[in-house]
N, C-alpha and C positions, 0 to 999 in steps of 0.2 A: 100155898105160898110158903109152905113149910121148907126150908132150908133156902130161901132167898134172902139176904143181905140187906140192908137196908143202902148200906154203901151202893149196892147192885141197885137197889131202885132211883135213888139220888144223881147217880153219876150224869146219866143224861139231862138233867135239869141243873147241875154244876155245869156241865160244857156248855150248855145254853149260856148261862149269866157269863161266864167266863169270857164267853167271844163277844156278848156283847161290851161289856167293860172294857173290852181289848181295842174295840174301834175306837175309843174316848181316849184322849191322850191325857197329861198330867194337866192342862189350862183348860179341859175340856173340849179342846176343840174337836171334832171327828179328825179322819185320816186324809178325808179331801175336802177342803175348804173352797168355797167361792166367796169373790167381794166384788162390788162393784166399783167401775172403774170409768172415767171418762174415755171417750173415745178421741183419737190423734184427730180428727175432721173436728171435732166439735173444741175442745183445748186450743188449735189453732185460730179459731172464727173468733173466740172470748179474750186472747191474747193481741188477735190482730186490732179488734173491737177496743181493749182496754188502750193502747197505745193509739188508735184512731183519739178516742175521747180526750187526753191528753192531749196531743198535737192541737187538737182544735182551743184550744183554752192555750197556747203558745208556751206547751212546755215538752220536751225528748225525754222521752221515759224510757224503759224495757219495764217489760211486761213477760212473767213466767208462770207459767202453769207449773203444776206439781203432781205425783196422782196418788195415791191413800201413804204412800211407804215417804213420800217427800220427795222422791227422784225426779228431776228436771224431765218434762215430756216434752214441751214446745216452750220457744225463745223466742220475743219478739222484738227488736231493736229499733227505735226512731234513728232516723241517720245520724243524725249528731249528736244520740244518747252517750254520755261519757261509758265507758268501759266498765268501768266498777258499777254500772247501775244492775249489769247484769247480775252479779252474786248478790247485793245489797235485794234486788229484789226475789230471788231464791230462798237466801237465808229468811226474808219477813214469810214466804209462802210454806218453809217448814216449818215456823214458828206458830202457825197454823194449824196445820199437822200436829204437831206436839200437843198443844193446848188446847185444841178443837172448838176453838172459838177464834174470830178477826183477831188479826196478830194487836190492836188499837184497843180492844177490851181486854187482852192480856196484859199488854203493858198499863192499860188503868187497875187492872184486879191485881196485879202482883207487882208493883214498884218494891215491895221486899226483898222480892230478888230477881229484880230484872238487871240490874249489871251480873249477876251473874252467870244468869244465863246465856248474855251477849257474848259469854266467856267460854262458853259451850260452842265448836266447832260445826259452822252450818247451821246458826242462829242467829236472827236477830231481830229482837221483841222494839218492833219500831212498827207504827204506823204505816199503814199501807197494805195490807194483805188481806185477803177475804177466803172465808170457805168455798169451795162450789160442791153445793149440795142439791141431792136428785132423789125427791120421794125422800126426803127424811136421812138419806147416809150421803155421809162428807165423800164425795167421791173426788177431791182434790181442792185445789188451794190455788190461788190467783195472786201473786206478787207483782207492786211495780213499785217503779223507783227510777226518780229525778227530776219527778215537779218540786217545788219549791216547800215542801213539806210535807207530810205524809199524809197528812190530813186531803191533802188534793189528789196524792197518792192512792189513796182509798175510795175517792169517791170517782174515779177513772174505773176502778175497780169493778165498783159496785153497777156503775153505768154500763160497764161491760157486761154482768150480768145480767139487769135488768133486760137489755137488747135480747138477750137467749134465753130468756126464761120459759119461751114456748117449750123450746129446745129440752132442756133441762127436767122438766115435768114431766116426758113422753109417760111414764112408769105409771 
């Protein structure tokens, strides 16, 4: 081993740690991520369900799914639901999102700055939104909006999940 380097022995054990540390980005995440995500068949059935459940208690909701990122996946409209239920019920389903808790224990844990959050574009820390969670990750967010309070809001919501919770569990 006489006239071998030490640099010469190490080098291969540097490019090793080197590539691995390379697949790890700066938040740790690797270079290909997966997430779980609801599926358009099943977000539709929970949205159709959530404004079903309203209707029958005589009130026009919309009812919106969300999926991990907050982007609108399925829209569900009662015929006479006002216009604006549609965003009012989006903004409570990122609000979700955000907070990763019912948009209704947000606004009870943070009234310190829930007007300001309201102030935050494609929010709103109101009553009415639920997680949908599958095996333990939030795999999206359930908003509705135009019963007569959020609090009925929510429990449309939640009835809509209970209905799918076979569903929901496959994992």
């Amino acid at each position: 081993m006489r006239g071998v380097s030490i640099g010469r022995l190490l080098a291969p054990a540097l490019i090793l740690c080197s590539s691995a540390v390379a697949a790890e980005n700066a938040d740790g995440a690797g270079d290909v991520v997966t997430s779980d995500r609801i599926g358009m068949g099943l977000a539709a059935a929970i949205a159709e369900e959530a404004v079903a459940a309203c209707t029958e208690n005589g009130y026009a909701v919309t009812a919106v799914v969300v999926d991990p990122s907050g982007d609108p996946q399925v829209m569900m409209r009662a015929t006479h639901a006002p216009r604006f239920t549609r965003q009012i019920a989006t903004d409570k389903a990122r609000a979700v999102i955000l907070a990763g808790i019912d948009s209704g224990a947000f606004r009870a844990n943070r009234e310190d700055i829930r007007m300001e959050m309201n102030h935050v574009d494609g929010i709103l820390v109101l009553d009415g939104a639920v997680a949908i969670e599958s095996a333990g990750s939030t795999i999206g967010a359930l908003g509705v909006s135009g019963a007569p309070g959020g609090d009925k809001d929510a429990d449309c919501a939640r009835e809509a999940l209970e209905v799918h919770y076979d569903r929901l569990q496959l994992r």
